[in-house]
N, C-alpha and C positions, 0 to 999 in steps of 0.2 A: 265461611263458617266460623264462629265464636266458640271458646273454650272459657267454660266460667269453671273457676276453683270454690269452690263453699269449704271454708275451715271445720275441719272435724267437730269442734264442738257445737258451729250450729246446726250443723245437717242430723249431728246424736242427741243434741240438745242438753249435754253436760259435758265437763271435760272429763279428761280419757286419764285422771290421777287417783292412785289409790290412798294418797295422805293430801287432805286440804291443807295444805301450810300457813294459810291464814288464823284456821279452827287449832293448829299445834302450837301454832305461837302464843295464839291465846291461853290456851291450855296451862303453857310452860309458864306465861308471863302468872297466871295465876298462883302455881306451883310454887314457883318463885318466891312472890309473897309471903305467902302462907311457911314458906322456910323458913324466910328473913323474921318472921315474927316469930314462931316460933323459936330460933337461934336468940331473939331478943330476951324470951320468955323464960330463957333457960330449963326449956321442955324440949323431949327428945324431935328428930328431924321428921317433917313430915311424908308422909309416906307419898310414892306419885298416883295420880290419878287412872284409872282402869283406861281411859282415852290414850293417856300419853305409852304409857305399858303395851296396848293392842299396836300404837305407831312403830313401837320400835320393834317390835313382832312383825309388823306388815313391811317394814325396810328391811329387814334381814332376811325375812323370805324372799323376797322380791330380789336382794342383792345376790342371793346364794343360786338366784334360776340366771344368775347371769351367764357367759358362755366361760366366763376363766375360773368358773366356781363350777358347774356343773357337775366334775365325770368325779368329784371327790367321794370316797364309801365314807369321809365323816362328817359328811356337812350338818348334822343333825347337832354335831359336838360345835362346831362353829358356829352355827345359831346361838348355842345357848350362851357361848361364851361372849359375843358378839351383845347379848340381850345382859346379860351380869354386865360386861363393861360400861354399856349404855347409863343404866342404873347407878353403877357407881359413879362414875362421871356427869355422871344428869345436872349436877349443881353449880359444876363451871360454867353452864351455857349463859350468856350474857345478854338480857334481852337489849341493852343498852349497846354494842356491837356487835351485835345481826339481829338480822330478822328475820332467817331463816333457818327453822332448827330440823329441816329435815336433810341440809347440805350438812351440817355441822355433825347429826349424827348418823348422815350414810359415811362422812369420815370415821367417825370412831368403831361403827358396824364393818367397816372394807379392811382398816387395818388391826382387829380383833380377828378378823378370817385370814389377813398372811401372819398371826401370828401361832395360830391354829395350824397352820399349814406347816408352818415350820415346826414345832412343835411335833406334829407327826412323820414329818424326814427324819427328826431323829433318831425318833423312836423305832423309825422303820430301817435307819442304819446300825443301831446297836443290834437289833434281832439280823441283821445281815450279817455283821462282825463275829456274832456268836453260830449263827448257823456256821459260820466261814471255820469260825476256829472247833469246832466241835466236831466237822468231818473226819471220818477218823479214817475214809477211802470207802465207807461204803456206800454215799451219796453218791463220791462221784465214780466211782466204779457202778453205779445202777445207771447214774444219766448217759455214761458212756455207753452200756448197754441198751439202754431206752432211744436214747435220741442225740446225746453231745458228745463233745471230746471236751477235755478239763478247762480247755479257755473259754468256750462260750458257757459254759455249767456256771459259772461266776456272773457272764451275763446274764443267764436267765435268774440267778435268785435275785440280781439286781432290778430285773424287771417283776420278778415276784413281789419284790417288795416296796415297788415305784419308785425306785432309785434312778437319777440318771448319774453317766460318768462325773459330771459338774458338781452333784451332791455326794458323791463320794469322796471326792477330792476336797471336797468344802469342808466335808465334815473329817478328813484322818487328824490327831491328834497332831501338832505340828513338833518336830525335831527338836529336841533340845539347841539350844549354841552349847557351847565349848565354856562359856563363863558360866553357863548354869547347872552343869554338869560336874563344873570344878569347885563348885559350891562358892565359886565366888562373887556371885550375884546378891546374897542378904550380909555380905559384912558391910 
């Protein structure tokens, strides 16, 4: 008995990608131009194409359904930021080293979303520190009553606010030394 494999795209009869990297390149290389002449022209920059705009729209979706992006409640904020850097940065792309700009800007789209990410650990440890410091015992006199004792009351607002131990830690403001405390670090 024989086992024949048929490749996906001739048995579908196209391939199975949602950005043709040949049509983007093209795209960009045109964009490009159309900058460079402009910038000659000393007219403002031009604006990108609704094709290259939709690509970086359809990478950033696409990167955001990935599995280390998925369970985020902001990812809607990471798209957009991901899509603004795209655009800011669109001008660096070099059609003369690479030729492929959709490696180049699922790079800029992936770390636009850890930088979003980060971004929101913050934000979600300072609301931790304030909830922390604003207990005045009646929080945790109610968790006590509900469901904890005072040590895990701290874990749970930690997991309230998708903190782990590692981002706590990362983020406490770190200790003075001894020479900066004695003011003698700016003479």
């Amino acid at each position: 008995m024989s086992v024949y494999y048929v490749k996906k795209e001739d048995y579908m009869g196209k391939k199975n990608h949602y950005i043709d990297n040949k049509e983007f390149f093209k795209h960009m290389c045109e964009w490009k131009k159309a900058l460079i002449e402009a910038e000659n022209a000393g007219e403002p920059k031009a604006p990108i194409s609704n094709y290259i705009g939709k690509c970086f729209i359809d990478i950033a979706e696409h990167l955001a359904q990935k599995p280390n992006f998925t369970n985020y409640p902001y990812k809607d904020e990471m798209i957009n930021d991901s899509i603004e850097n795209c655009i800011m940065y669109a001008h660096n792309f070099n059609p003369e080293k690479s030729k492929n700009p959709f490696s180049y800007f699922t790079q800029i789209i992936y770390y636009a979303f850890l930088r979003r990410i980060e971004k929101e650990k913050k934000q979600n440890f300072i609301k931790f520190k304030l909830a922390e410091m604003k207990d005045d015992g009646t929080m945790s006199t109610w968790y006590k009553e509900n469901y904890f004792d005072r040590d895990s009351m701290k874990d749970a607002m930690k997991e309230h606010f998708n903190l782990s131990d590692e981002d706590v830690k990362r983020m406490q403001p770190k200790k003075k030394s001894k020479k900066e405390s004695d003011g003698k670090l700016f003479e």
